[in-house]
C-alpha positions as CSV (number, residue, x, y, z in Angstrom):
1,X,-35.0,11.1,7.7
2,X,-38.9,11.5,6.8
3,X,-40.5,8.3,7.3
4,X,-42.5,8.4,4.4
5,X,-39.2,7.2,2.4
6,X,-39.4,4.2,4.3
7,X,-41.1,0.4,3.9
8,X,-40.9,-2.3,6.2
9,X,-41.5,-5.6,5.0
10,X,-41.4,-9.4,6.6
11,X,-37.5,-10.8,5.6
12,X,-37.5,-13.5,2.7
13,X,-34.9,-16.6,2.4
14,X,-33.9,-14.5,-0.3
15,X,-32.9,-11.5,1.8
16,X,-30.3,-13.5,4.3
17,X,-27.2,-12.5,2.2
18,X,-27.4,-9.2,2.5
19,X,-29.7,-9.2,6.2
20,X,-26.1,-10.8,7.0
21,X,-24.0,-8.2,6.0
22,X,-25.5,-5.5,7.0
23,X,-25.8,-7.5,10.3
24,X,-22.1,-7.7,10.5
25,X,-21.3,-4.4,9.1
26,X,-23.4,-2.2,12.2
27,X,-21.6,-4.9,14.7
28,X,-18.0,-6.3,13.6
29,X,-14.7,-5.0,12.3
30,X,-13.8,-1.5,11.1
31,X,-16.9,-0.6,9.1
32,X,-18.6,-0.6,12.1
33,X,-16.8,1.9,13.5
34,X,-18.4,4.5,11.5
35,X,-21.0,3.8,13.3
36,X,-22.2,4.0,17.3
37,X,-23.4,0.8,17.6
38,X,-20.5,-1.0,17.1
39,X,-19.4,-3.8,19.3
40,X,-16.0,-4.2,17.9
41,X,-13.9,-3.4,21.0
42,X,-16.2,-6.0,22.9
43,X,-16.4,-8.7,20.4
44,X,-14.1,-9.3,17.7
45,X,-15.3,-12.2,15.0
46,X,-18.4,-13.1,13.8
47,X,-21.7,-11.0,14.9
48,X,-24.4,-14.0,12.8
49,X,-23.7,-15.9,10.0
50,X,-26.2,-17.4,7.0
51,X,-27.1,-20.4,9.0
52,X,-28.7,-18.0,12.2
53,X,-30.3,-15.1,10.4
54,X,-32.1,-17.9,8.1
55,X,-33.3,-19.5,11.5
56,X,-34.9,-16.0,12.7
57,X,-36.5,-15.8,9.1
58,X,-38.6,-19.1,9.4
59,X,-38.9,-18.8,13.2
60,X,-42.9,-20.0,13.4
61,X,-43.6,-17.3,16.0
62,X,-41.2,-14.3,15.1
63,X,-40.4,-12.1,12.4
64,X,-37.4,-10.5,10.4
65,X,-38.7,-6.7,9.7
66,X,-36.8,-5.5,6.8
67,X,-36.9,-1.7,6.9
68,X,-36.2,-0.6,3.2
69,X,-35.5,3.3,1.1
70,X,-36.3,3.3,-2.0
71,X,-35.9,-0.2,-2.6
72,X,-32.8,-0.8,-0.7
73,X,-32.1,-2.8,2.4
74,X,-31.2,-0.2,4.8
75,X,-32.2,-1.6,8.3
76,X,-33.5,-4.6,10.6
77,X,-34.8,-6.0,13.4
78,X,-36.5,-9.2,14.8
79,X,-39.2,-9.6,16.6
80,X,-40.5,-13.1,18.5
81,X,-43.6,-13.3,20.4
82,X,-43.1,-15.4,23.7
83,X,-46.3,-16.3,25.4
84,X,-47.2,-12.7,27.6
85,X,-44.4,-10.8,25.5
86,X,-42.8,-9.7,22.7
87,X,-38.9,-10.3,22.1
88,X,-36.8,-7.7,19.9
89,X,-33.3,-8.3,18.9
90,X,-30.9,-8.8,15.4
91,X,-31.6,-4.7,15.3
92,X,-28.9,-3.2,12.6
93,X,-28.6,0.0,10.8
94,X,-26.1,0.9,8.0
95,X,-23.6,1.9,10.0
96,X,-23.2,5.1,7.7
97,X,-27.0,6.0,8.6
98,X,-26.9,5.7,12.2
99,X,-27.6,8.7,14.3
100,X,-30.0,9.9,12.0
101,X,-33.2,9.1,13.7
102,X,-33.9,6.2,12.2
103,X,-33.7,3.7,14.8
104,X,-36.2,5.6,16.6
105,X,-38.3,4.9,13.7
106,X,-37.9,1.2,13.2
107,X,-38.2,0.5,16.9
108,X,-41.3,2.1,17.2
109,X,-42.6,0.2,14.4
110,X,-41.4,-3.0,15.7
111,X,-43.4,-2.2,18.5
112,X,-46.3,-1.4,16.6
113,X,-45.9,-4.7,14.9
114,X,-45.6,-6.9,18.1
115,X,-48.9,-5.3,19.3
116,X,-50.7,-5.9,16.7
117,X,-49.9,-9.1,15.9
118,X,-49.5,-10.5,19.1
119,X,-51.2,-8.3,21.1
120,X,-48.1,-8.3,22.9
121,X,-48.4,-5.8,26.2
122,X,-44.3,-5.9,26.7
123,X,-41.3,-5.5,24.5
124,X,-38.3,-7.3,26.0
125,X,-34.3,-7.3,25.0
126,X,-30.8,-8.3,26.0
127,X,-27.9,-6.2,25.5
128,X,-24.6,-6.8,26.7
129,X,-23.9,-4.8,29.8
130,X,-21.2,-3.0,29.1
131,X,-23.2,-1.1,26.4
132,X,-24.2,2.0,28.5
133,X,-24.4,4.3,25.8
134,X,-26.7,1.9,23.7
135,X,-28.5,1.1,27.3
136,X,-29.2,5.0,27.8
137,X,-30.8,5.1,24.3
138,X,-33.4,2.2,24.9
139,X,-34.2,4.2,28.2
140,X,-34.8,7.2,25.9
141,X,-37.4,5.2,24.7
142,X,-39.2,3.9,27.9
143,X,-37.0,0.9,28.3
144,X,-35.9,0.1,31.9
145,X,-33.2,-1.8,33.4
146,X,-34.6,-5.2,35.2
147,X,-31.0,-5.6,36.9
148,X,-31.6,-9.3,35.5
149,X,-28.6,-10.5,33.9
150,X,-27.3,-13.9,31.8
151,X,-23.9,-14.7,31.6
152,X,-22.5,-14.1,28.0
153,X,-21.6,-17.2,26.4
154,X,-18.1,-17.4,26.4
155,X,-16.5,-20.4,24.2
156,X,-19.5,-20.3,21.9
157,X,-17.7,-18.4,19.0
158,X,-21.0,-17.9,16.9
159,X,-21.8,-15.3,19.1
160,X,-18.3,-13.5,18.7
161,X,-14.9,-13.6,20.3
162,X,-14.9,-11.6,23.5
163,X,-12.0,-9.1,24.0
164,X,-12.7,-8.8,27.7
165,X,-13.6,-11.6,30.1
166,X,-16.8,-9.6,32.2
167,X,-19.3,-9.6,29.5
168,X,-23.1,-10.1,30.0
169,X,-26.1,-9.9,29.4
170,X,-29.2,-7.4,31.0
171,X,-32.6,-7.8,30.6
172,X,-34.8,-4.4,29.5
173,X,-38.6,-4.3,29.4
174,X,-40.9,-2.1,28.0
175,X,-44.6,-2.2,28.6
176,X,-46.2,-1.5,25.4
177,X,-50.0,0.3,24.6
């Protein structure tokens, strides 16, 4: 997909409906399938709800990037600067438009975005563990594996219901410019 057909904007209160479903529909339940990124043998439930994409929206140090075709709400990510660093996560592409390239695309420009704002000099990210194939990909793009991991937060069902009881977290890092 040519980047030129894309615009990224900051997310508005306005945008959380449909930030949330597209949210859910590249994590959770059978529409996700259609894509690679889906978690839904991991995690079954809820991937965010109103309440936790509108926090990332007014976050006073972070950003929702909306990336947008023609008008329509096609892809996004967050990005939070914290002190030395940059902090990227919520990332979700239409499940139907995955594979395509443009993930490539948005991370770079959250990147771009973190530098130049912040001045940030490293991108970091959690994924859960267990996600080798989405792991590989970030390492594709110059993220490595710190071998620092969190526990996943099991009983906390905002962040989903885990279908497997050895989930976690790992910590990649990219140094950026």
């Amino acid at each position: 997909m040519p980047t030129s057909e894309l615009t990224f904007r900051t997310a508005l209160d306005a945008d959380v409906p449909g930030l949330v479903g597209l949210i859910e529909s590249a994590y959770r339940g059978d529409v996700s399938r259609s894509g690679w990124t889906t978690e839904a043998d991991l995690l079954a439930g809820r991937r965010t709800d109103p309440d936790a994409v509108t926090a990332v929206v007014r976050h006073e140090t972070g950003r929702l990037l909306i990336a947008e075709r023609d008008g329509e709400l096609i892809a996004c990510c967050q990005i939070e600067h914290r002190g030395d660093h940059a902090y990227f996560g919520m990332f979700a592409v239409r499940p139907e438009l995955q594979g395509g390239g443009l993930g490539k695309v948005i991370l770079a420009e959250a990147e771009r975005a973190a530098q130049e704002i912040w001045d940030a000099r490293e991108m970091r990210m959690t994924v859960i563990r267990q996600r080798t194939e989405l792991i590989a990909w970030y390492e594709r793009r110059g993220y490595r594996r710190t071998g620092e991991r969190t526990p996943f937060p099991y009983g906390d069902e905002r962040f989903g219901i885990p279908q497997r009881p050895d989930l976690e977290f790992e910590l990649l890092v990219k140094p950026l410019g």
